[in-house]
BAFI-3210 file (N, C-alpha, C; in Angstrom, 3 decimals, decimal comma, padded with zeros to 6 digits):
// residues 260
n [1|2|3|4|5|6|7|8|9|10|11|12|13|14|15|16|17|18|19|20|21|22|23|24|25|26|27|28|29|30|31|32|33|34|35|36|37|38|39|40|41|42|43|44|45|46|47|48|49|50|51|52|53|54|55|56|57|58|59|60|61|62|63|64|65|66|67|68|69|70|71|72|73|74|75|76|77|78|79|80|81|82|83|84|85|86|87|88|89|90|91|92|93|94|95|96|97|98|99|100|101|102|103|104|105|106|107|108|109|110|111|112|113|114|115|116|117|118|119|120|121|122|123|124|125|126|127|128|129|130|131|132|133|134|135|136|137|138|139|140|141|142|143|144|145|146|147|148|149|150|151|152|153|154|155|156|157|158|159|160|161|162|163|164|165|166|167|168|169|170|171|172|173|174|175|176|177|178|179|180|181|182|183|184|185|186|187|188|189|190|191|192|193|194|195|196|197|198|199|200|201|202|203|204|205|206|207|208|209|210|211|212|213|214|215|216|217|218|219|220|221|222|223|224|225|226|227|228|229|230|231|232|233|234|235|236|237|238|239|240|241|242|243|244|245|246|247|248|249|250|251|252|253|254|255|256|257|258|259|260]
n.u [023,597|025,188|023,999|022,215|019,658|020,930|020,700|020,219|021,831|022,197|022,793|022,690|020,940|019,586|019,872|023,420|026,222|025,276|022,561|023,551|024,702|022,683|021,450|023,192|023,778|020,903|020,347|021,946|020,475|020,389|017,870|017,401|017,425|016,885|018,035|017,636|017,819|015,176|012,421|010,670|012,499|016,051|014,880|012,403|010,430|012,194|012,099|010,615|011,762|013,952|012,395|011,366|013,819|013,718|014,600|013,277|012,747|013,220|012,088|013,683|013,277|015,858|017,665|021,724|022,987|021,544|021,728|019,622|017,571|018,949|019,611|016,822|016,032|017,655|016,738|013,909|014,954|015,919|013,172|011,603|012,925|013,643|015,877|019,665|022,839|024,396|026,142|026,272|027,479|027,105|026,109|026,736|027,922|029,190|031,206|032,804|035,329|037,417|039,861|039,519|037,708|035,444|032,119|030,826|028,921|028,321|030,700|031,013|028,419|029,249|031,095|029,878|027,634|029,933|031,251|030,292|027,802|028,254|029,731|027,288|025,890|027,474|027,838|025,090|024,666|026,401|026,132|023,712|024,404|026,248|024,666|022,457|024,607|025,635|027,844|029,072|029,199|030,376|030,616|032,255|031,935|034,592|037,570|039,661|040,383|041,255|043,944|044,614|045,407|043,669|042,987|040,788|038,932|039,071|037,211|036,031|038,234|039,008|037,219|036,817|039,457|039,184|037,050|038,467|040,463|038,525|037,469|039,134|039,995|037,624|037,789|039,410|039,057|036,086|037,138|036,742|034,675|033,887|032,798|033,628|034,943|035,428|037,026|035,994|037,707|036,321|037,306|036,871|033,734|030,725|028,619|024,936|025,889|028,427|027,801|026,935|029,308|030,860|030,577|028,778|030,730|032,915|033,660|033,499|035,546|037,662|037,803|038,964|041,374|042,278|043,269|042,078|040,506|037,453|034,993|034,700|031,893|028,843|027,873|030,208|031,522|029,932|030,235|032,034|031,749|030,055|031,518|033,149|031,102|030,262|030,186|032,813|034,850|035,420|038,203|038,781|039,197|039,207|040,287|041,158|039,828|040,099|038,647|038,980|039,873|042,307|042,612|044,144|047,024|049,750|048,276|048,848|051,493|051,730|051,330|051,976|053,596|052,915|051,056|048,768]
n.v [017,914|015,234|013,026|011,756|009,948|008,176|006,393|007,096|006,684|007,979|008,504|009,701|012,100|013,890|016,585|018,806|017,425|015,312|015,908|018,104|016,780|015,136|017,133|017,947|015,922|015,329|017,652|017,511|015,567|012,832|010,609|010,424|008,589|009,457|008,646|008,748|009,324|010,557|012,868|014,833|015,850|018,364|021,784|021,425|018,997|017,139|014,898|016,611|018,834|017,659|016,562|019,377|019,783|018,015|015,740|012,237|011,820|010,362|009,410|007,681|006,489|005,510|003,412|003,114|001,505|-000,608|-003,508|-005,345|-003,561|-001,490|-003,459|-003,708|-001,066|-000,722|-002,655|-001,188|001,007|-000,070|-000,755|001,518|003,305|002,036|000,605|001,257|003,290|004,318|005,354|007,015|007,951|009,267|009,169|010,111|010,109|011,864|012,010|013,882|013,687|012,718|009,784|008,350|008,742|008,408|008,295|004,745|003,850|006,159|006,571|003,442|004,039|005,856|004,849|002,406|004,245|005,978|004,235|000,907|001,376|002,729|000,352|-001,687|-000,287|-000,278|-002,811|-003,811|-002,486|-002,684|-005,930|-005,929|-004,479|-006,306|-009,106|-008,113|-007,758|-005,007|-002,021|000,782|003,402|004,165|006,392|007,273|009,334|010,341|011,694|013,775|012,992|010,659|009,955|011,971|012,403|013,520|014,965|013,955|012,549|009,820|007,907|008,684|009,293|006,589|005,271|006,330|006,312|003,211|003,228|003,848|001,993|000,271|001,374|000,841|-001,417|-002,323|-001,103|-002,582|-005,024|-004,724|-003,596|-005,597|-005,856|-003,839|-001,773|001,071|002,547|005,254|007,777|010,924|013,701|016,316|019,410|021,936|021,723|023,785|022,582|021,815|020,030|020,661|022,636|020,640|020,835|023,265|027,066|030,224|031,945|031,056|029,186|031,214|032,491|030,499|029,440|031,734|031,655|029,694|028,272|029,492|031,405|030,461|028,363|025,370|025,068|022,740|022,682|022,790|020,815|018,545|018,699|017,666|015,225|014,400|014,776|011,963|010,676|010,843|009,192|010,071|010,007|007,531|005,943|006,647|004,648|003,831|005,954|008,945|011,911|015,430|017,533|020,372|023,172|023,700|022,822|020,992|021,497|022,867|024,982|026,201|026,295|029,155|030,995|033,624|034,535|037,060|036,882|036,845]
n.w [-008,816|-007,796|-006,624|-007,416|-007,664|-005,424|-002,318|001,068|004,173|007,315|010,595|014,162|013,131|013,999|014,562|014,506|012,778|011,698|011,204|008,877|007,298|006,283|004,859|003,026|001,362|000,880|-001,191|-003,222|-004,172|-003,304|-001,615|001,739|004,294|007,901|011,109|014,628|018,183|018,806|017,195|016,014|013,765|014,185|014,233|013,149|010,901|009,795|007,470|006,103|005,134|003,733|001,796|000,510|-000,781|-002,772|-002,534|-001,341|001,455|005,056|008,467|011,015|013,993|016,336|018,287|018,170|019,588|019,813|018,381|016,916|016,342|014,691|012,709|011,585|011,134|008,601|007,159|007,046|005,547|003,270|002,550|002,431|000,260|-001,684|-001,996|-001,080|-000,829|000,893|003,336|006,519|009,802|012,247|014,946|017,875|021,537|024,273|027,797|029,669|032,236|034,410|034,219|036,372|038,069|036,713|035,974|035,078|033,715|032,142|030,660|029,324|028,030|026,435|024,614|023,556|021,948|020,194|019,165|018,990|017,947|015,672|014,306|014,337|012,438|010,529|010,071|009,135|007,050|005,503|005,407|003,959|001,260|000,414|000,141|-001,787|-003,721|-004,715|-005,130|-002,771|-000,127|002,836|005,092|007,889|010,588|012,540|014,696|015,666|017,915|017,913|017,922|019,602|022,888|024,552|027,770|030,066|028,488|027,850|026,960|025,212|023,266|023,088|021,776|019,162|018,940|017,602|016,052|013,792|013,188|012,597|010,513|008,862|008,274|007,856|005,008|003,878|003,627|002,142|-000,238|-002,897|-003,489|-004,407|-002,392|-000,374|002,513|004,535|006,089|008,368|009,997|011,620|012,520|015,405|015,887|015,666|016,929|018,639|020,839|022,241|023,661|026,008|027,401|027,069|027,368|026,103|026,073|026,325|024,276|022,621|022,804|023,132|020,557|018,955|019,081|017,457|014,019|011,590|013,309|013,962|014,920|013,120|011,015|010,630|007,927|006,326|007,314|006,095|003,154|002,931|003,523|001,356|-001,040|-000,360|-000,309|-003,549|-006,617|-008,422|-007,163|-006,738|-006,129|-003,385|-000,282|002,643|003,724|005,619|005,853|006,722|007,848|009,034|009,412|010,209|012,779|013,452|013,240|014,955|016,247|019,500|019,286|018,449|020,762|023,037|020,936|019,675|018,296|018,800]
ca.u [022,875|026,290|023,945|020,801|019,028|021,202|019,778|020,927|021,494|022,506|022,584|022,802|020,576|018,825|021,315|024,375|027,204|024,093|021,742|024,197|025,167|021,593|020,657|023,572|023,223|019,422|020,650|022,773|019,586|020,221|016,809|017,754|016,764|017,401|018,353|018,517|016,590|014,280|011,629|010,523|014,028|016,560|014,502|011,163|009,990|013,565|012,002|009,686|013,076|014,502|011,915|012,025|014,797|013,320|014,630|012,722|013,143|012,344|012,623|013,492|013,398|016,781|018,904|022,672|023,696|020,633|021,942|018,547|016,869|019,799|019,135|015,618|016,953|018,672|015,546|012,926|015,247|015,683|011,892|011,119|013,632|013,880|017,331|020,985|024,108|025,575|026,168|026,772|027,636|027,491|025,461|027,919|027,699|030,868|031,000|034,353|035,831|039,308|038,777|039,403|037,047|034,203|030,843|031,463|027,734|028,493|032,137|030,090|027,757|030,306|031,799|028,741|027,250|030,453|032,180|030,036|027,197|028,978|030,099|026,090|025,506|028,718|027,872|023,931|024,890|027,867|025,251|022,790|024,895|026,428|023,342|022,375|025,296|025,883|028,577|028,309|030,212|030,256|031,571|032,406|032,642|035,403|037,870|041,323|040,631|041,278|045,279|045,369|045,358|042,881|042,635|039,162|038,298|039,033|036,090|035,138|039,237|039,151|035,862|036,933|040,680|038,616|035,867|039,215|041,035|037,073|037,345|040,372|039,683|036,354|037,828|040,180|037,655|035,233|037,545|036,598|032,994|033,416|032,177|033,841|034,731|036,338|036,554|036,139|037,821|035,829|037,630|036,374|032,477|029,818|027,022|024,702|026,792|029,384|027,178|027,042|030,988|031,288|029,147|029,013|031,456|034,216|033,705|033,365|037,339|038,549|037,708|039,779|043,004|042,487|044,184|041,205|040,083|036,251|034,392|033,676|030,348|028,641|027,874|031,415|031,962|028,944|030,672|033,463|030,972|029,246|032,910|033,404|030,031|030,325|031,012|033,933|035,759|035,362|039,315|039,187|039,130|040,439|041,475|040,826|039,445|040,390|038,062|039,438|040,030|043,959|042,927|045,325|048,608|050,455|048,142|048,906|052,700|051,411|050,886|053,448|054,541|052,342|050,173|047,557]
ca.v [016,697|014,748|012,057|011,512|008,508|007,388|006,106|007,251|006,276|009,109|008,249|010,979|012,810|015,103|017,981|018,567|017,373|014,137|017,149|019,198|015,524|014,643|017,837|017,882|014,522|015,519|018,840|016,815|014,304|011,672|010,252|010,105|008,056|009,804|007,788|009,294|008,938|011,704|013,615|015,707|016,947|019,922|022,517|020,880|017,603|016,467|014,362|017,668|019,491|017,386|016,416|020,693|020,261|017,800|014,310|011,699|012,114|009,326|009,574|006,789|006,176|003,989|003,255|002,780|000,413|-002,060|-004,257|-005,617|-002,281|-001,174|-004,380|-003,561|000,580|-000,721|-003,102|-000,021|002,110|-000,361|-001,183|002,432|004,062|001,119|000,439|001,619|002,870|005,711|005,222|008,348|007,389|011,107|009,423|010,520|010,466|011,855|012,265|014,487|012,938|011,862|007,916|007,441|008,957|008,485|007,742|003,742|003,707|006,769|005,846|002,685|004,489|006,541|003,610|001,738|004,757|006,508|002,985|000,267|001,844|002,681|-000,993|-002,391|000,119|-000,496|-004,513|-003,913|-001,634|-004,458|-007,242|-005,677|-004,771|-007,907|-009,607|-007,560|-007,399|-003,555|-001,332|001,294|004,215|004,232|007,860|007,525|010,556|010,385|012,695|013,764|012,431|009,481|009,762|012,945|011,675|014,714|014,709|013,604|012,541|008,406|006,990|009,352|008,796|004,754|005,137|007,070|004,874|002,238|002,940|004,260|001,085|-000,349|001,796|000,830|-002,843|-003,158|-000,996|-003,659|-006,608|-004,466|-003,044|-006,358|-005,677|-002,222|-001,108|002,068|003,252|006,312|008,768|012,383|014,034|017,427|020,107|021,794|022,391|024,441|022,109|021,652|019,058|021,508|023,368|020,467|021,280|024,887|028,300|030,818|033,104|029,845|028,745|032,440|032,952|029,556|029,456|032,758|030,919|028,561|028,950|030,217|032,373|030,363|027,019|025,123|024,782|021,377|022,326|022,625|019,553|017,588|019,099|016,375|013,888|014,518|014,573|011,344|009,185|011,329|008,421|010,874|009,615|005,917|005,598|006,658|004,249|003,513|007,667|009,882|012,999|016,242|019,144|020,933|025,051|023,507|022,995|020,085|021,965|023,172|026,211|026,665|026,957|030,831|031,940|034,300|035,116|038,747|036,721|036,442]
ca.w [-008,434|-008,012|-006,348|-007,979|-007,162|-004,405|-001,267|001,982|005,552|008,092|011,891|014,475|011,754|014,046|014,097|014,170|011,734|010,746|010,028|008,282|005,988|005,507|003,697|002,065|000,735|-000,207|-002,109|-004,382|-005,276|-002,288|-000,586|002,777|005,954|008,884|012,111|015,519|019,165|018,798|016,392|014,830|013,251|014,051|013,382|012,606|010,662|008,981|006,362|005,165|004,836|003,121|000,689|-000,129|-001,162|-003,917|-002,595|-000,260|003,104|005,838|009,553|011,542|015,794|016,279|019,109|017,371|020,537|020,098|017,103|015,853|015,890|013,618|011,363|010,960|010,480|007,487|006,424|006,195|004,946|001,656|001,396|002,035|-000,536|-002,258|-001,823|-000,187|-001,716|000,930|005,188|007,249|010,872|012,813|016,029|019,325|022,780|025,430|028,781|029,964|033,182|034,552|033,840|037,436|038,820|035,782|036,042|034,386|032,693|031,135|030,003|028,511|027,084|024,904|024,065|023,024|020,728|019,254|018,510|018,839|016,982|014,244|013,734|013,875|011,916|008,758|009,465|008,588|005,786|004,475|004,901|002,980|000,273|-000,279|-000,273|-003,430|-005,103|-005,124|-004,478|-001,798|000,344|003,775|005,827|009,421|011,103|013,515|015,156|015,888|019,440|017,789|018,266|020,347|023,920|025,284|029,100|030,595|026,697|027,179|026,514|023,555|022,500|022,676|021,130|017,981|017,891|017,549|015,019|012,735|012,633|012,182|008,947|007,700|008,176|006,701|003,540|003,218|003,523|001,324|-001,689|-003,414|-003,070|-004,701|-001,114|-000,138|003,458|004,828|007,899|008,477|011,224|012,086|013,561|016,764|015,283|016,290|017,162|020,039|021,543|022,471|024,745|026,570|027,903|026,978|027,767|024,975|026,299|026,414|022,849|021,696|023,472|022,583|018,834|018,698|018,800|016,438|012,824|010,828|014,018|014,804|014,915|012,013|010,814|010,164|006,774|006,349|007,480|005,324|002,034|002,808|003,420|-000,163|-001,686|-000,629|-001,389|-004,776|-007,544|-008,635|-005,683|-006,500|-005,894|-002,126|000,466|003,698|004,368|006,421|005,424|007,890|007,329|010,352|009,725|010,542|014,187|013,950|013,177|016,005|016,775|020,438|019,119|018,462|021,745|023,344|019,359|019,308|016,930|019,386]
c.u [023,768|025,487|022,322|020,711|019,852|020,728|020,362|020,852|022,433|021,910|022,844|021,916|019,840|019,338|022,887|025,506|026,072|023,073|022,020|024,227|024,124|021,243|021,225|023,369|021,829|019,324|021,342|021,792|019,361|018,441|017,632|017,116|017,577|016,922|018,578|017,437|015,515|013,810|010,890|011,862|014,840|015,650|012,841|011,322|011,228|013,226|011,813|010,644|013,961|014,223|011,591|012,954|015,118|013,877|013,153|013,220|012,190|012,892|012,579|014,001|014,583|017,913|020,305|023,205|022,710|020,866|020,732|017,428|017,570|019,369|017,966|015,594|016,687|017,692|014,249|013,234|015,197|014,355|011,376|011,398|013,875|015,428|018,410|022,139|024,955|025,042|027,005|027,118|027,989|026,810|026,378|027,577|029,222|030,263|032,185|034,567|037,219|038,714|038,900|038,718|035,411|033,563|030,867|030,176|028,118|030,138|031,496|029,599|028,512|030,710|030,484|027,871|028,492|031,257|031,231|028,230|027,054|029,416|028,502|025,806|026,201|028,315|026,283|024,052|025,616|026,934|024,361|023,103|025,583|025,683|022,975|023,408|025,504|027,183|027,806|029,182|029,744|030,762|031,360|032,918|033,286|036,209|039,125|041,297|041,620|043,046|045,756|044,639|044,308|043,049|040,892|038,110|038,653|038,230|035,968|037,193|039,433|038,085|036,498|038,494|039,942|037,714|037,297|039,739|039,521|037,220|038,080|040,007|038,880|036,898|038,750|039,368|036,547|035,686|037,023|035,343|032,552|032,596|033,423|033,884|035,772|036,052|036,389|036,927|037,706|037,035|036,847|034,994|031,784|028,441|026,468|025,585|027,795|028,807|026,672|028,744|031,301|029,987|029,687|030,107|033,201|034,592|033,968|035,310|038,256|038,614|038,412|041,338|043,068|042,771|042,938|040,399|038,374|035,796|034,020|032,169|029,942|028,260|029,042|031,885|031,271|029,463|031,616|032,706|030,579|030,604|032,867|032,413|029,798|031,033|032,581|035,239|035,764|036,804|039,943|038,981|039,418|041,194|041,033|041,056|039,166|039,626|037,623|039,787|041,495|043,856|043,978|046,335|048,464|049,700|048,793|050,659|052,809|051,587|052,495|054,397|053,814|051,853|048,893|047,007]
c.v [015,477|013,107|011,885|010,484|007,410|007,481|006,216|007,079|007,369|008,762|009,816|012,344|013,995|016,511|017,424|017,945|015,991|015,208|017,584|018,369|015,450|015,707|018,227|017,384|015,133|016,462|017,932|015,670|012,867|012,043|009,735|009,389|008,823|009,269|008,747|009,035|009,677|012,709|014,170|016,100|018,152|020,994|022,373|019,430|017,749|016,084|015,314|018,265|019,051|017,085|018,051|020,881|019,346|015,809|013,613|011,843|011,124|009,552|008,308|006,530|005,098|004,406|002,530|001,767|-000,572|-002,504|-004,630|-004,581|-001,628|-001,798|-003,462|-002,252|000,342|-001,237|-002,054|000,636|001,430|-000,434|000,091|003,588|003,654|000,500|000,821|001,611|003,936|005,395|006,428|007,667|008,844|010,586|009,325|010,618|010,742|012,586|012,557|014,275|012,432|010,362|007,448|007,309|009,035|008,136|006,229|003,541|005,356|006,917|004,491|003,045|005,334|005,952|002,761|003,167|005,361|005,225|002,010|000,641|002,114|001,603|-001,600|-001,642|-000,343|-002,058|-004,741|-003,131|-002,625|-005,252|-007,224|-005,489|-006,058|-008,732|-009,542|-007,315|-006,090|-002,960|-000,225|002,100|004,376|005,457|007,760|008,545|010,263|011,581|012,812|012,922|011,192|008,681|010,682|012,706|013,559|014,620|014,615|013,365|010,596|007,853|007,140|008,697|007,246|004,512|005,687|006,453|003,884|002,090|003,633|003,334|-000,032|000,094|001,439|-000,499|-003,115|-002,255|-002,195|-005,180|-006,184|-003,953|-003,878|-006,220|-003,906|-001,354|000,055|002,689|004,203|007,163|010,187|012,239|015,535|018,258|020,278|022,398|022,838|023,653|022,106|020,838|019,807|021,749|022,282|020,720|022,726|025,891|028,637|031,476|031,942|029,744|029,958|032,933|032,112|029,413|030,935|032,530|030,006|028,993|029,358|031,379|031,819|028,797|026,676|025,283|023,555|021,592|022,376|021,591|018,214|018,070|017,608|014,934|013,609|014,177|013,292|010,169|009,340|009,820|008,715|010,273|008,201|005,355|006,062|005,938|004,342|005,123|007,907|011,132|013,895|017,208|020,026|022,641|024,731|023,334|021,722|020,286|022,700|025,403|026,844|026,832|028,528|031,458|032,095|034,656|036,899|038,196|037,110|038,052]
c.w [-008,588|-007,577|-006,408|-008,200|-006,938|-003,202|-000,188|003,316|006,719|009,940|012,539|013,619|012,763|014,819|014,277|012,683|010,818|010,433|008,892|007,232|005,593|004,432|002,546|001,311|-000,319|-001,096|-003,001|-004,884|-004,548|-001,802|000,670|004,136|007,139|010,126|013,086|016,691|019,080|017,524|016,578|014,876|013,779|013,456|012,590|012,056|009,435|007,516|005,011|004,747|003,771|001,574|-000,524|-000,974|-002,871|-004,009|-001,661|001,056|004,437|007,260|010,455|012,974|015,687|017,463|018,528|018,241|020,370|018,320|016,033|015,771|014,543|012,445|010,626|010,471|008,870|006,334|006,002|006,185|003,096|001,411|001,334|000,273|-001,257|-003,163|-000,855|-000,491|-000,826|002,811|005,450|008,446|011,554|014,422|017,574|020,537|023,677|026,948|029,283|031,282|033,197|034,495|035,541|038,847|037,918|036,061|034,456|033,328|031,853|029,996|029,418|027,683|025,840|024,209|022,829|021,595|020,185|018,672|017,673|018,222|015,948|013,481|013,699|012,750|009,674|008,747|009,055|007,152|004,574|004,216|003,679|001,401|-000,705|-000,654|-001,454|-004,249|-005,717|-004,464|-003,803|-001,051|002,066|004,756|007,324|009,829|012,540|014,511|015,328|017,307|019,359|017,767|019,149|021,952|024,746|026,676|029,567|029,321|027,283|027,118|025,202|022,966|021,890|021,592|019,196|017,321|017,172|016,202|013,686|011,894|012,013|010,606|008,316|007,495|007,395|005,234|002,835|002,044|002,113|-000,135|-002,787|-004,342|-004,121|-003,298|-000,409|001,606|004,162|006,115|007,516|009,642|010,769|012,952|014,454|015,749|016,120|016,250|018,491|021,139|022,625|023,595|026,210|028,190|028,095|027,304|026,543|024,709|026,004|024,657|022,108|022,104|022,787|021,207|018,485|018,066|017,748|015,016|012,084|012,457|014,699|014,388|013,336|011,776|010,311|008,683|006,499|005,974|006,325|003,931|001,791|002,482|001,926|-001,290|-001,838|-000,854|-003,159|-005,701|-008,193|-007,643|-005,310|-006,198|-004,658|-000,674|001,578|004,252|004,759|006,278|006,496|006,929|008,799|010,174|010,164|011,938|014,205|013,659|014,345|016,407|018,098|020,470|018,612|019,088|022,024|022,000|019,016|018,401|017,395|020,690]
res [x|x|x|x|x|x|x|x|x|x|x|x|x|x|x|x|x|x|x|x|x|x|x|x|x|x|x|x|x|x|x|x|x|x|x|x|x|x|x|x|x|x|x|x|x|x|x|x|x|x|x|x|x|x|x|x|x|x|x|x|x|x|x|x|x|x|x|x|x|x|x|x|x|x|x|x|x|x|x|x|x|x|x|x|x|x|x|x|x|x|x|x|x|x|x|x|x|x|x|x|x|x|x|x|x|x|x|x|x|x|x|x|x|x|x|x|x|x|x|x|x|x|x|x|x|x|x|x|x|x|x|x|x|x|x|x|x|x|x|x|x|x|x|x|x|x|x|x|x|x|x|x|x|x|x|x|x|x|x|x|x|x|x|x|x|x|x|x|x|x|x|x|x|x|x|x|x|x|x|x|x|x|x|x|x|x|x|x|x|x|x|x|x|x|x|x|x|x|x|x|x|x|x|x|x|x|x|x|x|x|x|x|x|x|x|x|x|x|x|x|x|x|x|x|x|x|x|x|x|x|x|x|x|x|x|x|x|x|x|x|x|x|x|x|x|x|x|x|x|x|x|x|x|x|x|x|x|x|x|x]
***
């Protein structure tokens, strides 16, 4: 119970790698708000899941691109939980396209929830804390995209440069503050998302090659998250935390070796 009676904010919360964080979070003693367009939960009613598991659990309707929906997010998550000491940021949108032939509202739209979502979200989280006078940990989940130039990825890539140097900046601005912010970058995971791009048979071929042999898993990934809102970890700012299975070493330098 590394985080017993801290108060938590989790976007993207209704699956995926914001599922996988929220219940982490609520297994370790976090009350969690969970943020995302649509409810009832992954899996059923989110909150009920979570409160199983012996924290609070709140579910909340929020578009991450409309700024004063966010605010108010952030406002009945403190009067519900009665407070705020831990920001997830997992809510993503991509749309795979050459940029020069993209559909420009959905190249926007990537932009607007994997970036600029994530920033209403860390500057309602900042405000609030400062306000009260608390320290506080912030985890942006990001991605390797975020230096590896993908093909038919620039929206989601600019999107994920962008919210990195966002992280590094506000840990700067916030070290003062005792406010806390850091990245993940996910290897290739196994969430729904995926299946927007891939069939089963793709993902089940391509996760072959990769240095542990298959897709992460988002609990996997939400272990890292818990690591770093963990008080234990009050001396990590500003990094970026890879919990990747090694997909970012030079796997595809294998092939043609009889490894594969």
């Amino acid at each position: 119970m590394r985080l017993k009676g801290k108060r938590a904010l989790v976007t993207g919360a209704a699956g995926g790698i914001g599922w996988a964080s929220a219940r982490a979070l609520a297994a370790e003693g976090a009350d969690v708000a969970l943020l995302d367009l649509r409810w009832p939960g992954f899996g059923g009613s989110g909150a009920l899941q979570l409160q199983s598991l012996g924290g609070r659990g709140l579910e909340l309707i929020c578009d991450v691109t409309d700024q004063q929906a966010v605010d108010q997010a952030v406002e009945t998550t403190v009067r519900e939980l009665g407070g705020l000491d831990i920001l997830v940021t997992s809510a993503v949108y991509s749309d795979r396209e050459l940029f020069h032939q993209a559909d420009i509202a959905g190249f926007r739209k990537t932009v607007e929830v994997s970036m600029w979502g994530a920033f209403w979200c860390l500057r309602a989280f900042t405000r609030r804390l400062l306000e009260l006078k608390l320290p506080g940990s912030a985890v942006l989940i990001s991605s390797p995209h975020a230096y590896i130039p993908m093909p038919s990825c620039m929206a989601y890539n600019m999107a994920k440069a962008g919210l990195d140097m966002m992280g590094k900046t506000a840990a700067m601005e916030l070290a003062p503050h005792q406010i806390r912010v850091n990245m993940i970058y996910p290897g290739w995971t196994d969430t729904p998302g995926e299946r927007k791009f891939f069939t089963e048979q793709t993902l089940a071929h391509a996760s072959r090659e990769l240095p542990q042999g298959r897709l992460m898993k988002p609990e996997e990934v939400a272990r890292g998250v818990v690591f770093l809102c963990d008080d234990a970890s009050d001396c990590i700012t500003g990094t970026i935390l890879s919990v990747d299975g090694g997909s970012q070493l030079p796997w595809w330098s294998k092939r043609g070796t009889g490894d594969f």
